[in-house]
C-alpha positions as CSV (number, residue, x, y, z in Angstrom):
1,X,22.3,33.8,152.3
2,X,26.1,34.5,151.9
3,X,26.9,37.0,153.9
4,X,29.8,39.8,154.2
5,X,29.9,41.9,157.1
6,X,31.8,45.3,156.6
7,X,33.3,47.7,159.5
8,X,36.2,49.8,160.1
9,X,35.8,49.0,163.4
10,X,36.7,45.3,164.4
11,X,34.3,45.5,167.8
12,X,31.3,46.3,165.3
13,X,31.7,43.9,163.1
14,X,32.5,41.4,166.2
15,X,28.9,42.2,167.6
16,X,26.8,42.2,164.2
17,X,28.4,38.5,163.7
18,X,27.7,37.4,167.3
19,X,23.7,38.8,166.5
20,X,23.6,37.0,163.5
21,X,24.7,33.6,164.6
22,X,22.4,33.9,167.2
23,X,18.8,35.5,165.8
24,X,19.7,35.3,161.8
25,X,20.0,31.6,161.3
26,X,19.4,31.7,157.3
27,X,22.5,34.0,157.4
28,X,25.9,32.5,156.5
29,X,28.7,35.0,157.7
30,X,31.6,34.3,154.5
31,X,33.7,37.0,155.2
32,X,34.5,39.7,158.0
33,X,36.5,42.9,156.7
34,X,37.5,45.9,158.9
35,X,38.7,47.1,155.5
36,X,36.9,48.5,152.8
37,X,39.8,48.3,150.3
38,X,40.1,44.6,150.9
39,X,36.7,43.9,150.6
40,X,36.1,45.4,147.7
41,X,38.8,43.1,146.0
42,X,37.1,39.9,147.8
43,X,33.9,41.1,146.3
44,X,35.4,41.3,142.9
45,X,36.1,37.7,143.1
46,X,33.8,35.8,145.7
47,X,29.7,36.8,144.9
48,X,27.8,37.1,148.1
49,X,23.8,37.7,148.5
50,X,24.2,39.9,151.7
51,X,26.6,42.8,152.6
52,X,26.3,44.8,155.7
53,X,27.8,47.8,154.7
54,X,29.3,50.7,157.1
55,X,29.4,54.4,156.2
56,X,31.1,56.4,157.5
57,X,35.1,54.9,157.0
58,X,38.0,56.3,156.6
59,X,40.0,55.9,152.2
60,X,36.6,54.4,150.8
61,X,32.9,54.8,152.5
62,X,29.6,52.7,152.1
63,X,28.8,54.9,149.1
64,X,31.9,54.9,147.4
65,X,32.5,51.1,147.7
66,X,29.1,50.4,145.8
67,X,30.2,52.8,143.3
68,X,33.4,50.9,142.5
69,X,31.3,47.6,142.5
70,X,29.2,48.8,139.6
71,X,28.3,44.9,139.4
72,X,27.5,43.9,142.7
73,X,24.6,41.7,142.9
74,X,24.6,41.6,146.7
75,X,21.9,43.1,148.5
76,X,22.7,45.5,151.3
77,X,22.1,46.8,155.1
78,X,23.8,49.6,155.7
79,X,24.9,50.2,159.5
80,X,26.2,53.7,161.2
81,X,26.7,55.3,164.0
82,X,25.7,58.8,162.8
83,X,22.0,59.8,162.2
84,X,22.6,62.5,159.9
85,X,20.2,64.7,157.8
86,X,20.0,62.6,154.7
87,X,20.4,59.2,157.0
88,X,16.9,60.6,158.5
89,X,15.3,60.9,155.4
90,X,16.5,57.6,153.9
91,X,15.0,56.4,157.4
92,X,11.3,57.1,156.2
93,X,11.7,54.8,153.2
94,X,12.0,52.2,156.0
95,X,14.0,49.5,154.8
96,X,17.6,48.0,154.8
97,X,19.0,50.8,157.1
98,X,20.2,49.9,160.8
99,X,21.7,52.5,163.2
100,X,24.4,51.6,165.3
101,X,24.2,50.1,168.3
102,X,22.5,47.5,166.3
103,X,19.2,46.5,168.1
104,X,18.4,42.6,167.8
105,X,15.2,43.4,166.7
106,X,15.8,45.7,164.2
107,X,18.4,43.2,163.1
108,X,15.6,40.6,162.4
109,X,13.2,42.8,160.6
110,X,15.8,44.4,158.6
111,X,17.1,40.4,157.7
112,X,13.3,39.4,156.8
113,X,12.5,42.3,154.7
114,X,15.3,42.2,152.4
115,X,14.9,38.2,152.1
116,X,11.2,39.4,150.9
117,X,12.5,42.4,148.5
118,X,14.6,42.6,145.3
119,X,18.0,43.7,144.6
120,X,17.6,47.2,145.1
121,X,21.3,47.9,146.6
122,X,22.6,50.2,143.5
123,X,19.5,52.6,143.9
124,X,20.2,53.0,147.2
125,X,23.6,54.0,146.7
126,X,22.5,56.6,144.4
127,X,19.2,57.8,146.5
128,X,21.8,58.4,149.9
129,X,24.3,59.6,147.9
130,X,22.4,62.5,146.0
131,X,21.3,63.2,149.4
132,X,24.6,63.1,151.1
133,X,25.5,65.5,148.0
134,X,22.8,68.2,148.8
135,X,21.1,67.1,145.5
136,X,17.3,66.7,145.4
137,X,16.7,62.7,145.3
138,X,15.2,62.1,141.7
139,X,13.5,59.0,143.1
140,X,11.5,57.7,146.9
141,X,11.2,54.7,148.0
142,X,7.7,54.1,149.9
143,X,6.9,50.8,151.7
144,X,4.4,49.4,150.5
145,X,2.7,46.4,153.2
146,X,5.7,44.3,152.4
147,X,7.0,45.5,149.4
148,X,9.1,48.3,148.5
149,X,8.1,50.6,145.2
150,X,10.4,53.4,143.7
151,X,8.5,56.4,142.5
152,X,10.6,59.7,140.1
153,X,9.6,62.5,141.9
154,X,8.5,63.9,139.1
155,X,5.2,61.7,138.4
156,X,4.2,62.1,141.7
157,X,1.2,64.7,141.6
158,X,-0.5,65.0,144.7
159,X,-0.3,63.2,148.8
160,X,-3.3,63.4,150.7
161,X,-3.1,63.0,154.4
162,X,-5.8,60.7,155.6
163,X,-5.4,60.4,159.6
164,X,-2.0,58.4,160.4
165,X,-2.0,57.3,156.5
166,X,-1.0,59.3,153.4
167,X,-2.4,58.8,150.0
168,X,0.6,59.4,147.1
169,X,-1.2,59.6,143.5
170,X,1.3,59.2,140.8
171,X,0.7,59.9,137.3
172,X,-0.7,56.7,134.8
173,X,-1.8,55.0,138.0
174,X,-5.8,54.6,138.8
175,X,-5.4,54.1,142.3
176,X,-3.1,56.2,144.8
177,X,-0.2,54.4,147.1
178,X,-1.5,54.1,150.7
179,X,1.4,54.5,153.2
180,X,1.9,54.4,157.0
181,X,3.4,58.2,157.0
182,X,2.0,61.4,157.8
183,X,2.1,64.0,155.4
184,X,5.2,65.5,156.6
185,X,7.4,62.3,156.7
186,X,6.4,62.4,152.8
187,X,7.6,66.4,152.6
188,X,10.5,65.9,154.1
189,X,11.4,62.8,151.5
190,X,10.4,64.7,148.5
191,X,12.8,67.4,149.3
192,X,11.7,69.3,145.7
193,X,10.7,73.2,144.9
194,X,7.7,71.6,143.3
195,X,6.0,70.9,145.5
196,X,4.2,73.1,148.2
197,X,1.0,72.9,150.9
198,X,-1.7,74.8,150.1
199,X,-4.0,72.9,152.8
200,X,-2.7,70.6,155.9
201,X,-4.2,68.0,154.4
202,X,-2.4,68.2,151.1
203,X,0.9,68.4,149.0
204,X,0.5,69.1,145.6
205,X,3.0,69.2,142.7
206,X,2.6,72.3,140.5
207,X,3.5,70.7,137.2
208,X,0.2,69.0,137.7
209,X,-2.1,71.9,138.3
210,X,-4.4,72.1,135.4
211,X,-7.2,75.0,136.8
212,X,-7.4,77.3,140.0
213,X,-10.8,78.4,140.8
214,X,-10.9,81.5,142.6
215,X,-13.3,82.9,145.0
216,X,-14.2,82.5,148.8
217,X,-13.6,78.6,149.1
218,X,-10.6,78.8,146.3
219,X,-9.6,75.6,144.7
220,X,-6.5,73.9,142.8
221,X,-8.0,71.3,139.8
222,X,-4.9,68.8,139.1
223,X,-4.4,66.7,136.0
224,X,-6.3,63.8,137.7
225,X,-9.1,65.9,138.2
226,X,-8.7,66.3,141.6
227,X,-9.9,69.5,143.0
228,X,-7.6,70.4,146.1
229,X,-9.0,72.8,148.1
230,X,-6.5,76.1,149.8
231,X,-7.0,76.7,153.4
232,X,-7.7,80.5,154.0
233,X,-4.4,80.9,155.4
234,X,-2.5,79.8,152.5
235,X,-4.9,81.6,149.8
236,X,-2.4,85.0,149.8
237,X,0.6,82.5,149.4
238,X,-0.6,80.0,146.9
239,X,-1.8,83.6,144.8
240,X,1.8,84.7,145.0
241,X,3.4,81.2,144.1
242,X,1.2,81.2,140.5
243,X,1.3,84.2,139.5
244,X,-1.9,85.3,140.3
């Protein structure tokens, strides 16, 4: 893979290209730029199929170069040095994301899934930028075994905890995601007023709630006929947020 390595900071970029000649030998560096401005005019000209892309740089960062490469059919890794908020949530979706000092290991897992995954470098841009932006992302990405599946927000309808698993059912699917993540991780990715606990075990969308069944073991009925049942604790909460 043609590769274009990306850094304001030469010692960075000296580093990542020492790693990959050493542990990434299906990579081929092309290019080395410490200068976003630059590289955005070699990438108008020369293609490449990898771009290790910096953040945080000073006249153009990560997310602004991808924006003025509307056309870029690289796919990308981006690399910091600061684990901010929204860098934490992009975290849980678990793919093409390394944070600086760049671990070997992380290098070669990050290397192997993206050889294995689709161009997906344009909706990234736009998922950390909405969340760079305070905006609610309109789209997740879960990992799926080795794959990686965007889901709108707004068809999710329910996650179910299932011990160190979550279950995500999305609306015209038969059969729910099953992810590695606790029930939180998944909360914290959603990131939409939507969307509230009414049990430990569950996170519900309220667009989907079809019936609530009152009485000592209250229960929510969604549009896939799931019946969710509210914890005792929540019952005065969950009566307030409907209206009830």
């Amino acid at each position: 893979m043609k590769t274009l390595l990306l850094d304001d900071e030469q010692y960075c970029t000296d580093v990542l290209n020492l790693l990959i000649q050493k542990h990434c030998p299906s990579l081929q560096v092309v290019a080395i730029f410490n200068d976003p401005l630059l590289a955005i005019e070699y990438l108008k000209i020369y293609p490449v199929d990898l771009l290790f892309l910096d953040i945080e740089m000073p006249v153009v960062n990560g997310f602004e170069l991808l924006r003025k490469l509307p056309n870029l059919q690289a796919r990308v890794i981006f690399t910091t040095a600061y684990d901010q908020y929204a860098l934490k949530a992009f975290r849980f979706n678990a793919v093409d994301y390394l944070l600086k000092p760049i671990d070997k290991s992380e290098l070669i897992e990050a290397v192997s899934r993206v050889q294995k995954t689709s161009n997906i470098s344009q909706t990234l841009a736009l998922f950390l930028s909405e969340l760079q932006n305070g905006q609610n992302p309109k789209k997740i990405l879960l990992p799926i075994g080795n794959e990686l599946v965007f889901v709108n927000v707004d068809q999710i309808i329910c996650c179910e905890a299932e011990g160190s698993y979550c279950k995500v059912y999305c609306e015209g699917k038969s059969k729910p995601y099953l992810l590695s993540k606790n029930l939180k991780d998944i909360e914290e990715m959603i990131l939409s007023s939507h969307f509230f606990r009414p049990h430990a075990s569950w996170l519900i969308n309220d667009l989907f709630i079809t019936k609530v069944i009152k009485g000592e073991g209250m229960e929510i009925v969604l549009s896939n006929h799931i019946c969710v049942p509210v914890a005792r604790s929540k019952k005065q909460d969950v009566l307030l947020r409907l209206n009830i």
